[in-house]
C-alpha positions in Angstrom: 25.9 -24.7 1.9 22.5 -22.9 1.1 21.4 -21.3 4.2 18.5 -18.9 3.2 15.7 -19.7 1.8 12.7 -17.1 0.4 12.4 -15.7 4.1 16.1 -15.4 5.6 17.0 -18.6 7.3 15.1 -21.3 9.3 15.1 -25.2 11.2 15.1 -26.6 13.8 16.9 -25.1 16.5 18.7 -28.2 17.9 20.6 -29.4 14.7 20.2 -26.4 11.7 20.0 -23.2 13.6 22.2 -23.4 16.6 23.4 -21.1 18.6 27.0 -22.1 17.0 25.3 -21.2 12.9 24.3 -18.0 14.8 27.6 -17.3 16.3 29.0 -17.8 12.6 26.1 -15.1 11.0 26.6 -13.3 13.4 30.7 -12.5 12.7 30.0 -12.9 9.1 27.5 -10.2 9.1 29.7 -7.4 10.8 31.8 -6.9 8.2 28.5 -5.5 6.9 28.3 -2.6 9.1 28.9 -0.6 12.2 26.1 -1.1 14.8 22.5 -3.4 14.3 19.3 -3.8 16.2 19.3 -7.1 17.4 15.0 -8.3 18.4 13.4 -11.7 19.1 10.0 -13.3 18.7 8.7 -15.7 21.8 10.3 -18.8 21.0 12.2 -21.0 24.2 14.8 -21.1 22.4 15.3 -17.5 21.6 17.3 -15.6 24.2 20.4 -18.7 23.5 20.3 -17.8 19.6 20.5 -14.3 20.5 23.0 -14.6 22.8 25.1 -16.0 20.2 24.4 -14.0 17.5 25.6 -10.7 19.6 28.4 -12.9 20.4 29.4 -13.2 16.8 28.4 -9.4 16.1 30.5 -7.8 19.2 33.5 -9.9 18.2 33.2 -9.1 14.4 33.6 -5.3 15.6 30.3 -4.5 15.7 28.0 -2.5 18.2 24.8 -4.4 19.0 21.6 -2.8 20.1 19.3 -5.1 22.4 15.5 -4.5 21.8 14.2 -7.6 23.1 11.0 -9.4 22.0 9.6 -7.4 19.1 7.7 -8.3 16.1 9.4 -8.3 12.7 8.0 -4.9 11.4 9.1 -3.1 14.2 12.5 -4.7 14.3 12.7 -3.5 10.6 11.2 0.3 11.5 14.3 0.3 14.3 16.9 -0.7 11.5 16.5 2.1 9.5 20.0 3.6 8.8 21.8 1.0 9.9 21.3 -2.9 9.8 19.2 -5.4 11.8 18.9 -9.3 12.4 15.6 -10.5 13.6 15.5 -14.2 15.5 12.4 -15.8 14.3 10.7 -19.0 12.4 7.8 -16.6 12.1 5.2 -18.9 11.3 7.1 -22.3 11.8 6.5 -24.8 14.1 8.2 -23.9 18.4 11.0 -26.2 17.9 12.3 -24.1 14.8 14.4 -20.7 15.0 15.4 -18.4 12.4 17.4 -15.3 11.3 15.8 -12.6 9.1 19.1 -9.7 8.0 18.1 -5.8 7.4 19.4 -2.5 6.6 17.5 0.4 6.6 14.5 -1.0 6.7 15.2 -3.8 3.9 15.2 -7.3 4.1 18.8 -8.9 2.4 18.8 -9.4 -1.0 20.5 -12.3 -2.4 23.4 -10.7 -3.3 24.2 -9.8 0.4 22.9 -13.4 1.5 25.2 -15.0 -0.4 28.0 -12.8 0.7 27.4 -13.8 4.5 27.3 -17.6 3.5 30.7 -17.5 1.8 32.0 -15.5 5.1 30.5 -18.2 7.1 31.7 -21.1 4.7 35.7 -19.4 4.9 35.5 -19.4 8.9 36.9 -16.6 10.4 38.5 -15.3 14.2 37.0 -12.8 15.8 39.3 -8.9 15.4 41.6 -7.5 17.6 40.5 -7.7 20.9 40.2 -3.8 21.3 38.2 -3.8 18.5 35.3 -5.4 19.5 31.9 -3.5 20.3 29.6 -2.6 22.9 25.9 -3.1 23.7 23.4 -1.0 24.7 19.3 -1.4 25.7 16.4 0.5 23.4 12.8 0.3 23.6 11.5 0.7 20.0 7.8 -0.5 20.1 6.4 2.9 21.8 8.2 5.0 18.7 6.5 1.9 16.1 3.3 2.2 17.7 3.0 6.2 17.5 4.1 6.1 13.3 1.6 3.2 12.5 -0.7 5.2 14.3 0.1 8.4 12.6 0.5 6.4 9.3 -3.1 5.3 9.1 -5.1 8.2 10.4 -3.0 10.2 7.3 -4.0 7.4 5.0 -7.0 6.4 5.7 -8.5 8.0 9.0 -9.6 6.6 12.5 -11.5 3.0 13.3 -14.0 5.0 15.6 -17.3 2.7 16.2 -15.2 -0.8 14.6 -15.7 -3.8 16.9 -12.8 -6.4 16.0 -11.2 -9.6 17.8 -7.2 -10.0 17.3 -5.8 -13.5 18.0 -1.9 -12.9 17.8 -0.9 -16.5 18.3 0.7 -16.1 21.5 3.2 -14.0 19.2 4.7 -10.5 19.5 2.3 -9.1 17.7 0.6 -8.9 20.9 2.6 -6.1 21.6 1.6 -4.0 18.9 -1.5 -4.4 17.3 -4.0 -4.2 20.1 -2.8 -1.3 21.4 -2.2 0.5 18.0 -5.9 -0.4 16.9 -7.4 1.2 20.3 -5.4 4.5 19.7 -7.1 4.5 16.5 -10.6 4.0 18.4 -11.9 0.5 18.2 -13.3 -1.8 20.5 -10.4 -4.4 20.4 -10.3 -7.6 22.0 -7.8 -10.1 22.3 -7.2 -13.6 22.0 -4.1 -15.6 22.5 -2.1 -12.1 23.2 0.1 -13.1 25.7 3.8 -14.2 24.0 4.3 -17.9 24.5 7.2 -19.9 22.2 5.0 -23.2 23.1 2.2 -21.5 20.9 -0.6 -23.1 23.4 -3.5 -21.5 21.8 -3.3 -22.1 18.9 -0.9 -23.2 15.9 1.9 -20.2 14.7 0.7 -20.0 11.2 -2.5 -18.6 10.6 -4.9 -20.7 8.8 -9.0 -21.2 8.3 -8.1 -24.3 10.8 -6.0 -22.9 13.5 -8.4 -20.0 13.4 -11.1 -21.7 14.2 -11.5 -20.6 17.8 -11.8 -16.8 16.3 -14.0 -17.5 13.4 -16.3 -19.0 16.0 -15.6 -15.9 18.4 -16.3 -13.3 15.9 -19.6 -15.2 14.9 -20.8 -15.3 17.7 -20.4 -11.5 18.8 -20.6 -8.1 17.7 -17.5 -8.1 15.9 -17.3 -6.3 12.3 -13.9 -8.0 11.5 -11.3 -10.4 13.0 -7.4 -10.5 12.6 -5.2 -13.2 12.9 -1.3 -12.7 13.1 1.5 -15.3 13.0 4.4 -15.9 15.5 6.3 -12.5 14.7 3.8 -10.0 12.9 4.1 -10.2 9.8 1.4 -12.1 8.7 -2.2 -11.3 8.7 -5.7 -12.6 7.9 -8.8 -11.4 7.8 -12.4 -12.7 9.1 -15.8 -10.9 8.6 -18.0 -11.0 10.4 -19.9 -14.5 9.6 -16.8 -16.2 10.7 -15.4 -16.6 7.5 -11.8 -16.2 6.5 -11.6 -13.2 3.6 -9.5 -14.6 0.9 -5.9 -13.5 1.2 -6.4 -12.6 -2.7 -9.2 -10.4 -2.1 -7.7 -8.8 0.8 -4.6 -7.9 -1.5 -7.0 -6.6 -3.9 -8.8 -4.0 -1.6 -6.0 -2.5 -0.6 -3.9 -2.8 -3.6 -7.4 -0.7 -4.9 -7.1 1.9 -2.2 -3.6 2.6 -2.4 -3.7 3.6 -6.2 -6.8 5.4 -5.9 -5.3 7.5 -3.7 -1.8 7.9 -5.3 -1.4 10.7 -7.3 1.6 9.3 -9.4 1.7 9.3 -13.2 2.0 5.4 -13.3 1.2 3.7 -9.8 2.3 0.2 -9.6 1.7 -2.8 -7.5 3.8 -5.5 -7.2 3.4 -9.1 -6.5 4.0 -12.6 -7.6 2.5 -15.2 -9.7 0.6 -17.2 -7.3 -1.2 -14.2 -7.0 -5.0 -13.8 -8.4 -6.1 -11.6 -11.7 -8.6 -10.4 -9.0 -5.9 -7.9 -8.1 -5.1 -7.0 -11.6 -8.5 -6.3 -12.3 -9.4 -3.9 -9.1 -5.3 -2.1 -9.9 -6.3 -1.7 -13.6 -9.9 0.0 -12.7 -8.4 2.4 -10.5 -5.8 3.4 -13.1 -2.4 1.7 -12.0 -1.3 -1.9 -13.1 0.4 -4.6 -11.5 3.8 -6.3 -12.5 4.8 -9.5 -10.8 8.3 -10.9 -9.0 9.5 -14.3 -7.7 8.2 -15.3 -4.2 10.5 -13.6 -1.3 11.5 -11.3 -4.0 9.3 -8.5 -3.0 12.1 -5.7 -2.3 13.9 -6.5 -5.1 11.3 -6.0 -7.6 10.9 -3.0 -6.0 14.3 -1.6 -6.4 14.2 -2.9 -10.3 10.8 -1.3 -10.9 12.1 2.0 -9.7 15.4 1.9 -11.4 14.1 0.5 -14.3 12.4 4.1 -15.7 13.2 7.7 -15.6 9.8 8.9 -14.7 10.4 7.0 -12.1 7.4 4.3 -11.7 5.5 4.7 -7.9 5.1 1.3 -6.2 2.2 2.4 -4.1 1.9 -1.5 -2.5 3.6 -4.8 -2.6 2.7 -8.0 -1.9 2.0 -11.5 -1.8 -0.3 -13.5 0.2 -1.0 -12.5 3.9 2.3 -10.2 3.6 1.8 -6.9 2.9 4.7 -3.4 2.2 3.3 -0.4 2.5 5.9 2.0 0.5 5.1 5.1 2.2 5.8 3.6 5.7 8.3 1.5 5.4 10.3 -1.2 2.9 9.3 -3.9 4.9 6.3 -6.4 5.4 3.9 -4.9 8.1 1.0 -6.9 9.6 0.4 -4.1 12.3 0.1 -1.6 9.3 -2.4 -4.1 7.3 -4.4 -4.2 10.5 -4.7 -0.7 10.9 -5.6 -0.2 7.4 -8.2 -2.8 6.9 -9.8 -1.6 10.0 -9.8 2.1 9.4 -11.2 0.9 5.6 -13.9 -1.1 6.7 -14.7 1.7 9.7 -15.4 3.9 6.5 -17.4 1.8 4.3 -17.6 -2.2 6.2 -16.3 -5.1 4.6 -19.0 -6.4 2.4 -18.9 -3.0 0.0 -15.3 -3.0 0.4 -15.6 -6.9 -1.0 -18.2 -6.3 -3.5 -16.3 -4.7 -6.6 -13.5 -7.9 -6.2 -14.5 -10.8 -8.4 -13.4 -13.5 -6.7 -13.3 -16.8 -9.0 -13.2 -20.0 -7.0 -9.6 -20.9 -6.8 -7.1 -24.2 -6.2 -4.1 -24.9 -5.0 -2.4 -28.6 -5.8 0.5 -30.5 -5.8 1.6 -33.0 -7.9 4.9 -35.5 -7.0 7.7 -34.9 -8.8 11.4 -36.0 -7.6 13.9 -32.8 -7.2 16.3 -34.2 -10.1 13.0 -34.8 -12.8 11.7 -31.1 -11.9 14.1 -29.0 -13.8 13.0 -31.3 -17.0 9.9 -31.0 -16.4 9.7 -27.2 -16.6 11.5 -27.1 -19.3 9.1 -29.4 -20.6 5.7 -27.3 -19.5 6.9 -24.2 -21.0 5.8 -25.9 -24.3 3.3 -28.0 -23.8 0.9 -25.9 -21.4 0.6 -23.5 -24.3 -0.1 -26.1 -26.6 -2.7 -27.2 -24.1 -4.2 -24.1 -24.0 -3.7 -21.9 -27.1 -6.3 -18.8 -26.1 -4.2 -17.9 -23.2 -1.6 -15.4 -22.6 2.2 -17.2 -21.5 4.5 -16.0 -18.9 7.4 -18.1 -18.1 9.9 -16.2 -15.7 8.6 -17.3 -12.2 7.4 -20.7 -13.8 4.6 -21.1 -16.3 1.5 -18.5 -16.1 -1.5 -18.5 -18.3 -3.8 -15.9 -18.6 -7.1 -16.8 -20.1 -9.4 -14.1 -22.3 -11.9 -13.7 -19.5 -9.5 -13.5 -16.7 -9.5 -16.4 -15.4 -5.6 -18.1 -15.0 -3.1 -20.7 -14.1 0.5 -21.0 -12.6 2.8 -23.7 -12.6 6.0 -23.6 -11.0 8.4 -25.7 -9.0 8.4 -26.3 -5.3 11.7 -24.8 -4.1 11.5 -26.9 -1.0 9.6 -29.6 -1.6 9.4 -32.8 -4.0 6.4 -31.1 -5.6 5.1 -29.2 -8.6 2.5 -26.6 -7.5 -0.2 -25.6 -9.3 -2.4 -22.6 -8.6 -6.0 -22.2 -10.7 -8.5 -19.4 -10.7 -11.7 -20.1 -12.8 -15.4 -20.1 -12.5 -15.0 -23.8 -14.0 -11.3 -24.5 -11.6 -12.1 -28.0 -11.1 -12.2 -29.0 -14.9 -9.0 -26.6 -15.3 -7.4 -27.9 -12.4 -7.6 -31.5 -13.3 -6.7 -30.8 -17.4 -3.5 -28.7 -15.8 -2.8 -31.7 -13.4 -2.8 -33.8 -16.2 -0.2 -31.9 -18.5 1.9 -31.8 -15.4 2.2 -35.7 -14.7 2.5 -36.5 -18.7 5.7 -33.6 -18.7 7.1 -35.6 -15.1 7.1 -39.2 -16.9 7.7 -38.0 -20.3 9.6 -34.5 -20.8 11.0 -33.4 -24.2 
């Protein structure tokens, strides 16, 4: 049984995450600890999967705190000393569910995943019967809004004189981001911000398509910037104020810039993965940090390595990978609401198109080529010689797949789909198409004929 994938566990709610799986996470994880925060996104089928998960908690011993419908980052901020569980697809389509594990603030590693699937694999009764634990009610999204609040105006300042449209997707984020955006002092308004699980307005995951009704919006009005959020908050993507979606790359990239500007550590670092553009690199590397990069979903644990890894002790100032942002000083966890704030306090300093101008942004791809589950292993195996050989002027990294780095910045990563049938391929390059299509073609020749 694998039950987590890079983002804690989702399906669909009717046959993969029932309310009988959540029962079962639920008394597998209370072994864990003593009490958790227990929130919800939007979803229909929400209130039956929490149900059972507090089922599973309370007769596993453990105390269960009931906050409701949040977004993700503030069900994180609330499990700070002590543990969490978030029901949520986040992005995924209404029929889907999912459950997301914290403690203090953290998102599960593997480690711990893995230890609540063998509990749930070995069955289990609930404990004595006096043993079980209580619940209570808490309201945690007044306490989140005044820190984000706090957070940004000691970061970066106010949004005083910004005009910016929020879609939230009909998602919690409604709850938070408006209202932490007018504390600040914009001019906010809303679309799509009351919480629906049918998602009516509009898809769950933010894209260039399902934005399209705030791309037009913000066009069309006085707007400086628009924000688009995902089912639970934790996603975010920015518009300026053509209508045009800001690459998630570029977004990374200013703030990535801001943050070690303003750290005063001996070696500031920012972390992300591979699929991640050199445009980040080079705005980190001009400010005087660097970056260093982990597997997708892998976010916290790089940053636990990263700061064990040294005695000087290394500052991770941000992490990230695209549309998901951590903001270290905050908080462990991936915070749309704090990327909100910031990009709108940054471009009520200086506006977007001089916070965009310093970022070289490359034209970039993103493909897939076919390739069976059983072929793909072989295939990497495979790639990690002959993409080199394919191109000898590049730099080679092969420990989240197969990275090349080309002398004038320009790059490509090839790894494995970990849920598809696919290889992906990710190009960067003022000449991508040509790259693209000689990458494509090393890919299929390593498919049919590996080493």
């Amino acid at each position: 049984m694998e039950l987590f994938g890079t983002a804690g566990i989702r399906g669909p709610a009717r046959t993969e995450v029932t309310p009988s799986l959540a029962l079962a996470l639920g008394r597998a994880a209370a072994v864990d600890g003593s009490e958790f925060v227990v929130g919800r996104d939007g979803r229909e089928t929400g209130p039956a999967i929490v149900s059972a998960l507090e089922a599973g908690l309370l007769s596993g011993g453990a105390d269960v705190v009931r906050l409701g419908a949040v977004p993700t980052p503030a069900l994180a901020y609330a499990s700070r000393d002590r543990r969490g569980v978030m029901v949520t697809a986040s992005h995924n389509p209404p029929a889907d569910n999912g459950l997301k594990f914290f403690v203090d603030g953290t998102e599960y590693d593997q480690s711990a995943e893995a230890d609540i699937e063998t509990r749930v694999q070995s069955g289990g009764s609930p404990i004595e019967w006096d043993r079980w634990g209580t619940t209570m009610r808490s309201d945690v999204l007044d306490a989140y809004r005044d820190a984000v609040v706090r957070y940004v105006r000691d970061e970066i300042g106010n949004c005083d004189g910004l005009c910016v449209a929020v879609d939230c997707g009909n998602g919690t984020a409604s709850l938070v981001t408006p209202q932490v955006l007018r504390e600040l002092g914009a001019t906010v308004t809303t679309l799509n911000a009351s919480i629906d699980g049918h998602f009516p307005g509009r898809g769950s995951k933010p894209t260039a398509e399902t934005l399209s009704d705030l791309r037009a919006f913000v066009a069309d009005g006085p707007f400086d910037l628009g924000l688009g959020h995902d089912g639970d908050g934790d996603r975010i993507v920015v518009i300026d104020a053509n209508g045009d979606v800001v690459h998630e790359d570029t977004v990374l990239a200013i703030v990535a810039r801001q943050y070690t500007e303003a750290s005063d550590a001996a070696d500031p670092v920012v972390l992300t993965t591979p699929n991640a553009s050199g445009r980040i690199d080079e705005q980190v590397e001009s400010a005087g940090g660097r970056v260093e990069r982990v597997r997708l979903g892998g976010l916290n644990e790089g940053m636990s390595a990263i700061e064990r890894a040294d005695d000087d002790v290394p500052a991770v100032v941000f992490a990230a990978e695209p549309w998901k942002h951590v903001h270290p000083r905050f908080g462990p966890w991936i915070d749309a609401t704090v990327s909100a704030g910031v990009i709108s306090a940054l471009t009520a300093d200086r506006g977007l198109a001089d916070l965009r101008a310093p970022v070289r942004e490359r034209p970039y791809r993103k493909l897939s080529v076919d390739c069976p589950d059983e072929k793909k292993s072989s295939a990497m195996s495979t790639l990690e010689t002959r993409l080199p050989e394919a191109f000898p002027e590049t730099d080679t990294e092969t420990e989240y797949g197969v990275r090349l780095t080309f002398p004038d910045g320009a790059w490509t990563l090839v790894r494995p789909s970990g849920t598809e049938p696919y290889i992906r391929i990710y190009a960067e390059s003022e000449a991508v198409d040509d790259l693209a299509e000689r990458v494509v073609d090393v890919v299929e020749d390593a498919i049919e004929d590996p080493l």
